[in-house]
C-alpha positions as CSV (number, residue, x, y, z in Angstrom):
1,X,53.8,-22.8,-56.0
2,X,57.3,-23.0,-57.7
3,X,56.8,-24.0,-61.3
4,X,59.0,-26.6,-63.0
5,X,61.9,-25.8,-65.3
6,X,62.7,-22.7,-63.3
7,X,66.4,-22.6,-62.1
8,X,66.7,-21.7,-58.5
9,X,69.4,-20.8,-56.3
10,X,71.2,-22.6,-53.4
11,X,73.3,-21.0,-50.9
12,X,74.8,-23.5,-47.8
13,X,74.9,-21.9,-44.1
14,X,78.0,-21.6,-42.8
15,X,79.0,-24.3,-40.2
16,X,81.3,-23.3,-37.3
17,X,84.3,-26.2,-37.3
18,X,82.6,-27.2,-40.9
19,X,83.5,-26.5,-44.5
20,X,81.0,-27.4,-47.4
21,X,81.1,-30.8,-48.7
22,X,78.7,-30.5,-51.7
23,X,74.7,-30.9,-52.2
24,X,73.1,-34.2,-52.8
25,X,69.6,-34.8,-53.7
26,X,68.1,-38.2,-55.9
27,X,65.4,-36.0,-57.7
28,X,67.5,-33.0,-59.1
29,X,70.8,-32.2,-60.6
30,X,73.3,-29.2,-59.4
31,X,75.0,-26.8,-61.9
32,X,78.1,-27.4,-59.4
33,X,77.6,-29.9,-56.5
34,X,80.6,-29.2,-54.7
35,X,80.3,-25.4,-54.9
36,X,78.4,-24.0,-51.7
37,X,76.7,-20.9,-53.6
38,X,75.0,-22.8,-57.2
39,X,71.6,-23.6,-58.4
40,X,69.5,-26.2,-59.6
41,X,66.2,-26.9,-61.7
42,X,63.3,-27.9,-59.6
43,X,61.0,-30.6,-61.6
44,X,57.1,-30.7,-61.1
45,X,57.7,-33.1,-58.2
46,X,59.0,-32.5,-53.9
47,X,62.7,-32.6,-53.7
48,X,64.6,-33.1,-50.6
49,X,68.3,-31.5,-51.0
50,X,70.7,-31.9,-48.6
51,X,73.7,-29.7,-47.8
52,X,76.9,-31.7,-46.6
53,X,80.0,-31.0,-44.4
54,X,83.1,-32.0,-43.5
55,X,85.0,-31.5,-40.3
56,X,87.8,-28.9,-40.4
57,X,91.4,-30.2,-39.4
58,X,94.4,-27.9,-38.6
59,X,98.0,-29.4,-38.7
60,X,100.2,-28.8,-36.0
61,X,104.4,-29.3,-36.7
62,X,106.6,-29.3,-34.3
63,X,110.3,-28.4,-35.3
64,X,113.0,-29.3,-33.5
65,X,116.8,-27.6,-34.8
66,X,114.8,-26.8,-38.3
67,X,113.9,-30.2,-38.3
68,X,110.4,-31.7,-38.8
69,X,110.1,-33.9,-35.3
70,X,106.5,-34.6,-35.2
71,X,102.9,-33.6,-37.3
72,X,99.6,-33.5,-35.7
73,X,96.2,-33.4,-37.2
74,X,94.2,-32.0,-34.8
75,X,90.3,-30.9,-35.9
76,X,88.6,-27.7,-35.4
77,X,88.7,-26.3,-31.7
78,X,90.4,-29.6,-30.6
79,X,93.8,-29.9,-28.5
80,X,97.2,-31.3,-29.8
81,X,99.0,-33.9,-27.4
82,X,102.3,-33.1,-26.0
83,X,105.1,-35.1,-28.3
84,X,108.1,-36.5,-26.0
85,X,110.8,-34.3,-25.5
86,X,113.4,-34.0,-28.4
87,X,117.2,-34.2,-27.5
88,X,119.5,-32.0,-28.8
89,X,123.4,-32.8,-28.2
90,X,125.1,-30.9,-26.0
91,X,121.8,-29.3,-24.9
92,X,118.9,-29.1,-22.5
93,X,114.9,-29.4,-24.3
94,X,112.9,-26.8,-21.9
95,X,109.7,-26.4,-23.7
96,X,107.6,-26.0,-27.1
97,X,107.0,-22.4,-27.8
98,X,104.5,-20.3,-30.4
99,X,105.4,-16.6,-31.7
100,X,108.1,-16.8,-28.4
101,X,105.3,-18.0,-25.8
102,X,104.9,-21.0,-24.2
103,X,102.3,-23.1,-26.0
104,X,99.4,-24.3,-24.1
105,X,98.3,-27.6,-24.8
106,X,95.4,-26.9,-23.6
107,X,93.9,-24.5,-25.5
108,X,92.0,-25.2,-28.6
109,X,93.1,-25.2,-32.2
110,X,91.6,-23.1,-34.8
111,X,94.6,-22.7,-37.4
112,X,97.8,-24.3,-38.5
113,X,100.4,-23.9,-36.9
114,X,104.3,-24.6,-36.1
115,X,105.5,-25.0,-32.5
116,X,109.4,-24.9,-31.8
117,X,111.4,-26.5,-29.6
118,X,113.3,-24.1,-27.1
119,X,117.0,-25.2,-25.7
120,X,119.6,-24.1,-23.3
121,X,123.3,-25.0,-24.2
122,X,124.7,-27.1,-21.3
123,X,127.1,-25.5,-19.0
124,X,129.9,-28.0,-17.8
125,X,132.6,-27.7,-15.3
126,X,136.0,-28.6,-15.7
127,X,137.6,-29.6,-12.2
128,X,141.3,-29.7,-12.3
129,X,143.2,-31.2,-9.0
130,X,147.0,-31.6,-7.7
131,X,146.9,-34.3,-5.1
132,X,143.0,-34.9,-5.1
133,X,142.9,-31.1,-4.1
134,X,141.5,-28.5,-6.3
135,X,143.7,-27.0,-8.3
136,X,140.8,-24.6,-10.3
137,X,137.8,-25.0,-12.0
138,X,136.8,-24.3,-15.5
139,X,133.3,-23.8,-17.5
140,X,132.9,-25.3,-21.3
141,X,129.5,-24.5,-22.8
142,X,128.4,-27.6,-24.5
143,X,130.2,-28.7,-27.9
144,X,133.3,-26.8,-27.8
145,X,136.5,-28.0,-26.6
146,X,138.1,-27.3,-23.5
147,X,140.4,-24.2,-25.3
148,X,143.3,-24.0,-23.1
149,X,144.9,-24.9,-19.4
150,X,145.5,-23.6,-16.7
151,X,149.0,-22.5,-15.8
152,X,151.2,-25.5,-15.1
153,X,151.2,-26.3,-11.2
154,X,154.5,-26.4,-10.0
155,X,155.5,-29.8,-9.2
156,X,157.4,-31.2,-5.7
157,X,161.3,-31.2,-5.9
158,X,162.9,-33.9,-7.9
159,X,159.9,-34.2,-9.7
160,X,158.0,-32.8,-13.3
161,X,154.7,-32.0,-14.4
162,X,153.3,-34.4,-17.5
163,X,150.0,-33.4,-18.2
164,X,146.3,-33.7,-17.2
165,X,144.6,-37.1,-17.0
166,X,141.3,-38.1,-17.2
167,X,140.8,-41.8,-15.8
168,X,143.9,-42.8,-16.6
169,X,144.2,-40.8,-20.5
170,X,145.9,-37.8,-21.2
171,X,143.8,-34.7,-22.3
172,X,144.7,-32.3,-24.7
173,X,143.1,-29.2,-25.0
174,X,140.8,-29.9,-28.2
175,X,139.3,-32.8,-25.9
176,X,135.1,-32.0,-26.0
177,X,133.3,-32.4,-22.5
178,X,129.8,-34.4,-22.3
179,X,129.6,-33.7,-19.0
180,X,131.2,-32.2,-16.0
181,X,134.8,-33.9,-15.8
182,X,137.7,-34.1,-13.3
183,X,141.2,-33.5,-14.1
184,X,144.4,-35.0,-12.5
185,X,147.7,-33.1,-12.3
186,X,150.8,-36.3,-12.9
187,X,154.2,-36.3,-12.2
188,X,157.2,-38.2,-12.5
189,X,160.3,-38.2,-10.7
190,X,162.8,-36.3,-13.0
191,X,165.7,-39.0,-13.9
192,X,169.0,-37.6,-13.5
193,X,171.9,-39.2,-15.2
194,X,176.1,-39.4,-15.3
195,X,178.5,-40.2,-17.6
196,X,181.6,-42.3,-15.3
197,X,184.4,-43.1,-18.0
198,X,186.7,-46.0,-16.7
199,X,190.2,-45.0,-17.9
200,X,191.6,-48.4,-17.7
201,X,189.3,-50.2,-18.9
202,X,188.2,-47.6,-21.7
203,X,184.7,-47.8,-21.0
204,X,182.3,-45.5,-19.8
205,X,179.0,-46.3,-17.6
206,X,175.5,-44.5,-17.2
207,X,174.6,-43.3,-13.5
208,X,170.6,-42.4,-13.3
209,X,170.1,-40.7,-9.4
């Protein structure tokens, strides 16, 4: 028989995927409610106390380049869903990776934690051509500028080399790639010209050959 007035103790079980709530009861009053270890005094009457519990939710961040890209509440011993793939300019996504591993989406959750997105800088090829033959290829890694050109090739008699086009444009060599590109060799026909000076009439005319 527990007599009234007496103070007694409550301590909540621990809950696997739980954490304590607080204690409710209509016949008594808790010297802390929402603290799982507390106590109580029991009147000269039955109580019914009651421990609740809520659910226990991790969050899951993905970065992408230091940046947040997506955040995932995912509760206790649950999975997090695949976000779609970021893009990165210049780059290509390959996967989501933990601590340097590839991250399982299925295996359960039981912390918070950050998943990162892993990328490979793009490769791309310069193709440079004489004639619609290639003259020599090039590789750019993605976001820097094509640096320099290849020697000059030497152009057909009576003729001189201009530049490299692409589609029509000139290229210089700060010109950044977004993808593999093909270069065209021009030349023009080098205009030649003479100075004839007509004596009796005191003019002089321009020859171009």
């Amino acid at each position: 028989c527990i007599s009234q007035k007496k103070a007694l103790p409550l301590r909540a079980e621990s809950k696997t995927g739980k954490s304590f709530n607080e204690w409710t009861s209509n016949q008594v009053t808790f010297n802390n409610p929402t603290s799982s270890v507390t106590s109580f005094t029991m009147p000269a009457q039955n109580v019914e106390i009651v421990a609740t519990y809520n659910d226990i939710y991790y969050t899951v961040t993905f970065d992408s380049d230091g940046a947040e890209y997506d955040t995932q509440s995912v509760i206790y011993g649950g999975t997090v869903s695949r976000p779609t793939d970021p893009t990165k300019q210049y780059y290509t996504f390959n996967e989501w990776k933990y601590n340097d591993s590839s991250v399982n989406f299925s295996a359960p959750i039981y912390e918070n934690r950050t998943y990162i997105a892993d990328f490979t800088q793009n490769e791309y090829t310069v193709t440079y051509t004489v004639n619609t033959d290639t003259y020599t290829t090039q590789t750019v890694l993605g976001g820097n500028s094509i640096g320099s050109f290849p020697a000059d090739p030497t152009p057909a008699t009576g003729y001189q080399f201009d530049g490299w086009y692409l589609n029509g444009t000139e290229i210089n060599t700060s010109y950044i790639p977004t993808g593999n590109i093909t270069l065209a060799a021009r030349f023009s026909e080098v205009i030649v010209s003479q100075e004839v000076q007509d004596i009796n009439q005191n003019q002089t005319y321009n020859f171009a050959f």
